[in-house]
C-alpha positions as CSV (number, residue, x, y, z in Angstrom):
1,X,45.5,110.5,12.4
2,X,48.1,110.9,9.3
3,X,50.3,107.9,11.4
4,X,47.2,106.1,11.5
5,X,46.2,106.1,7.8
6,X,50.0,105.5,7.1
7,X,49.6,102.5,9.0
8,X,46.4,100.8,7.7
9,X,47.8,101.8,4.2
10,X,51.1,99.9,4.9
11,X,49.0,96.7,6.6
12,X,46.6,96.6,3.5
13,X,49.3,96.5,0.9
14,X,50.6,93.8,2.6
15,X,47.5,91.3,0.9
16,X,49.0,91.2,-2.9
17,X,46.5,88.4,-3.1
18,X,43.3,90.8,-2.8
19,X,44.7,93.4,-4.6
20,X,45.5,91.4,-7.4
21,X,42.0,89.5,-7.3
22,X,40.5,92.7,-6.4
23,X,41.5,94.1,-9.8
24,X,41.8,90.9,-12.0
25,X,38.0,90.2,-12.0
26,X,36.6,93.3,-13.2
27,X,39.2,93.2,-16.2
28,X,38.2,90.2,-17.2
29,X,34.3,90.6,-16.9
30,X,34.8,93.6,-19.2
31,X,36.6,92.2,-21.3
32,X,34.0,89.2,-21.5
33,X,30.9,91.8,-22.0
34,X,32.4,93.3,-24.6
35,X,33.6,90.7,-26.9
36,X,31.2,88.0,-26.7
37,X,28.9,88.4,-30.2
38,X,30.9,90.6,-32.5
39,X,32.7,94.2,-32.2
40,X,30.3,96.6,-29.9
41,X,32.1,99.4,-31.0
42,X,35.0,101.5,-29.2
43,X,33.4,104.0,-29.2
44,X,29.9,103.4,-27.6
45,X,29.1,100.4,-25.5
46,X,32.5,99.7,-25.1
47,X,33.6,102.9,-23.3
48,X,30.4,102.9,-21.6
49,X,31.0,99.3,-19.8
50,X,34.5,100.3,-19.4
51,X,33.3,102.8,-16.9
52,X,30.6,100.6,-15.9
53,X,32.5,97.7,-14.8
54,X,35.7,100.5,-13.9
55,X,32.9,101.6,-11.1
56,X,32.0,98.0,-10.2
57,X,35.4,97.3,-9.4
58,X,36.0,100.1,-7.5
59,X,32.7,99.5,-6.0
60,X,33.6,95.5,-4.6
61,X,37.6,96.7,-3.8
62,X,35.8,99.6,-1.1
63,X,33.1,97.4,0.4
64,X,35.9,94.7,0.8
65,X,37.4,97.3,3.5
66,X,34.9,96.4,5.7
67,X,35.8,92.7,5.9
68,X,39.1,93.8,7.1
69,X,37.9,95.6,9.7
70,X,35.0,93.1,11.0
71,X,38.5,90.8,11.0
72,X,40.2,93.2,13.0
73,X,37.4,93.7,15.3
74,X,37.4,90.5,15.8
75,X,41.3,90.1,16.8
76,X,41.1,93.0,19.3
77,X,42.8,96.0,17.4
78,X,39.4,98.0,18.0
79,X,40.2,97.6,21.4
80,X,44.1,99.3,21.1
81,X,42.6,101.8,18.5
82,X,40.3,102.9,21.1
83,X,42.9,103.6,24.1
84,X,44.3,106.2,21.1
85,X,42.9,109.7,21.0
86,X,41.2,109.2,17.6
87,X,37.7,110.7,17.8
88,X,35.0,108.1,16.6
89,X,34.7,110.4,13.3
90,X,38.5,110.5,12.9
91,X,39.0,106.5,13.7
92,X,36.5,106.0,10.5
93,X,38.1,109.1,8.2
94,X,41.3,107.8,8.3
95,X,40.1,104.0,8.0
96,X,38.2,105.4,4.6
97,X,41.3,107.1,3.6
98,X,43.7,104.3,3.7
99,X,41.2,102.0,2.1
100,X,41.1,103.9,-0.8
101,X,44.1,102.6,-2.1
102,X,42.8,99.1,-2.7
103,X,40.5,101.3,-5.3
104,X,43.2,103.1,-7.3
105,X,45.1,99.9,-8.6
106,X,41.3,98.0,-9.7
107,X,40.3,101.1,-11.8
108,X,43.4,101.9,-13.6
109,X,43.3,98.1,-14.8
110,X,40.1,98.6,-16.1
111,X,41.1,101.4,-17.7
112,X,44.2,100.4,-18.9
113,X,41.8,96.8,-20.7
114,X,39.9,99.6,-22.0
115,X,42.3,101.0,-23.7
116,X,44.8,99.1,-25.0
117,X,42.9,95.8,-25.2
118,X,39.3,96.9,-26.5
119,X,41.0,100.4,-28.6
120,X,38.8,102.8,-26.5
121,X,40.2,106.1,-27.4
122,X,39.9,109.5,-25.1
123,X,41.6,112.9,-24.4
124,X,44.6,112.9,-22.4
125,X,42.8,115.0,-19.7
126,X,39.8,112.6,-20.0
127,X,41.7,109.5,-18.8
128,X,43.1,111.9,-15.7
129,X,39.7,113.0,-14.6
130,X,38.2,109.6,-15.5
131,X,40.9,108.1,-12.3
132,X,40.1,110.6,-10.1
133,X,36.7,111.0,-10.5
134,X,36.4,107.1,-9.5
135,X,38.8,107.3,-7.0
136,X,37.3,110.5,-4.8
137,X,33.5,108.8,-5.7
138,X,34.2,105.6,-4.0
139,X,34.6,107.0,-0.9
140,X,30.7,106.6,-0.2
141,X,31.0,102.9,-0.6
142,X,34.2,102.6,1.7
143,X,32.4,104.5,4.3
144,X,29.3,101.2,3.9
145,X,31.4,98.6,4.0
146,X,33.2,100.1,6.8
147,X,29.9,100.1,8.8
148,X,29.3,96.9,7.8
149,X,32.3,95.6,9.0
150,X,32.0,97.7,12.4
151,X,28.5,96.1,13.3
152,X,28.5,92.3,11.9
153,X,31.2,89.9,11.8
154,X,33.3,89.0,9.4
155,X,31.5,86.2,7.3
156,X,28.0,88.4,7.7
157,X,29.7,91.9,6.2
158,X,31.7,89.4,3.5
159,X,27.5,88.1,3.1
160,X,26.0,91.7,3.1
161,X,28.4,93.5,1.5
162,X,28.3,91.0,-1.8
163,X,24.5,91.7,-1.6
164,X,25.1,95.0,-1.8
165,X,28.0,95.0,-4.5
166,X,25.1,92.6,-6.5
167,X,22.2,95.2,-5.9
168,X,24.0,98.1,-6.6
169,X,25.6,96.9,-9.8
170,X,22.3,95.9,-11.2
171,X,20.1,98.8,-9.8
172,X,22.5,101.3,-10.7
173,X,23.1,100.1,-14.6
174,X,26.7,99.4,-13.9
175,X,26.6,95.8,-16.1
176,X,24.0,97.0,-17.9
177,X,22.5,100.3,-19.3
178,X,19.2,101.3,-16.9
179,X,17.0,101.4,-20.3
180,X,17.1,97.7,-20.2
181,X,15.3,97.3,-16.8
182,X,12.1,97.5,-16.4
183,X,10.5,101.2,-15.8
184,X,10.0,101.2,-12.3
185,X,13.2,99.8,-11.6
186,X,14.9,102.0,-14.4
187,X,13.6,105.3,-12.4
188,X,15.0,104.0,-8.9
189,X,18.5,103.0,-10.6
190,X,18.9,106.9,-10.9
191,X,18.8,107.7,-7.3
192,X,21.5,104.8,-6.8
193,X,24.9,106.0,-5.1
194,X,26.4,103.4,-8.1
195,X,24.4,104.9,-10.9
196,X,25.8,108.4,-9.8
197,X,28.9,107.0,-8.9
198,X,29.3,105.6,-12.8
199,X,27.6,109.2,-14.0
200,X,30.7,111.0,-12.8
201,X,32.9,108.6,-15.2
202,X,30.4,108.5,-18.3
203,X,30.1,112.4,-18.0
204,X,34.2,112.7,-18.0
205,X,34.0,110.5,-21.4
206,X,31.4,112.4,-22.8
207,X,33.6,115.6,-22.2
208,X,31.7,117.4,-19.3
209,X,31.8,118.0,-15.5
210,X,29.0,115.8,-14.0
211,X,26.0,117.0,-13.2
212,X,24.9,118.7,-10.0
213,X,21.8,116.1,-9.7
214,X,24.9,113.7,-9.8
215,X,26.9,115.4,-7.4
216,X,23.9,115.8,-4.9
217,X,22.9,112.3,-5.2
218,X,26.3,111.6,-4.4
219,X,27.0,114.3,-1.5
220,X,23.7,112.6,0.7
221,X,24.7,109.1,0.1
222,X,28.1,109.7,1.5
223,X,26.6,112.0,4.6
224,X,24.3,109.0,5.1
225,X,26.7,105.9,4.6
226,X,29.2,107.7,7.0
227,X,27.1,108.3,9.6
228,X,26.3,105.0,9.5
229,X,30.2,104.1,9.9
230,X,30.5,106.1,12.8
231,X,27.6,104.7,14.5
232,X,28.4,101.2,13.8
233,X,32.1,102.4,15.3
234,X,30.8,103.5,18.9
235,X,27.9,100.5,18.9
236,X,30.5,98.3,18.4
237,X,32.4,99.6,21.5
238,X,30.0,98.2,23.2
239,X,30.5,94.4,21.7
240,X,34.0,94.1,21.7
């Protein structure tokens, strides 16, 4: 499996476009939030859309794994991955694993706006666990697109997973905070994988470790969206 992840890792760094679009668009939404109608303040709203639209990001670069792999479904490389002795589970693992390196480069852009653009100001040690609380929490979001991409083709998972990217930012308060939704839809954003997935970065700002309603929340949506990968992996075994 380790030759496998190196692999996809080496074929998905080949598409500098994506990458560079990937992470270019969250940058300059944040920067657009936050400077449109006078100085929010470095301190509040801007470190808290920072992380918001940091998770956004790394939200649309995940789900944009699956296109990938509805292409490569679609070219026959299912096939040849198949006639390997990957496991279903292990096929999907190391998929996840490699695509989390189109995450890494959109959050530390953010980040990096964040600070040195908009003068958002944290402990050394909160900027660490700030990446790689982001990084480890997209995982539940590479495992959906990577369903998405295993059971539709490729211009219905680049459809679904925008509707999801969409959904999830608004639900979960990534663009906005929840408070400014109405109630009923306020109370669902908190069970969101997004507005869980932002909690871990907001807590790391505030200077804690994340809640363990954040980290449960979290733990069943990544159970439930990998299932869902591996069972979009054998159905599609049976469309190829």
């Amino acid at each position: 499996m380790f030759q496998y992840i190196l692999l996809e890792i080496r074929r998905t760094l080949r598409d500098g476009f994506f990458l560079l679009f990937g992470s270019g668009m969250p940058v300059m939404m944040y920067l657009l939030f936050t400077n449109i109608g006078g100085d929010g303040g470095a301190g509040g709203w801007k470190t808290g859309s920072m992380v918001g639209m940091a998770a956004y990001g790394a939200l649309g670069s995940a789900m944009a794994v699956g296109t990938g792999v509805s292409s490569d479904k679609s070219l026959g490389w299912l096939q040849q991955l198949r006639v390997t002795p990957l496991s279903p589970s292990q096929a999907v693992v190391g998929r996840a694993i490699s695509g989390s390196v189109t995450v890494l480069p959109t959050i530390l852009t953010v980040l990096l706006a964040g600070g040195l653009i908009n003068g958002v100001e944290l402990e050394a040690w909160q900027w660490v666990a700030l990446v790689l609380l982001l990084w480890i929490g997209a995982l539940p979001f590479t495992l959906l697109g990577i369903g998405n991409g295993y059971r539709l083709t490729p211009q219905g998972t680049g459809v679904v997973n925008v509707a999801c990217l969409m959904g999830f930012a608004i639900v979960g308060g990534l663009w906005f905070p929840l408070e400014l939704l109405p109630g009923w839809l306020s109370s669902i954003g908190g069970f969101t994988p997004a507005n869980r997935f932002a909690e871990l970065g907001w807590a790391a700002t505030e200077g804690h470790a994340p809640g363990a309603a954040t980290i449960g929340v979290l733990a069943g949506w990544l159970l439930l969206f990998g299932g869902y990968a591996v069972v979009s992996y054998r159905r599609s075994a049976r469309t190829v």
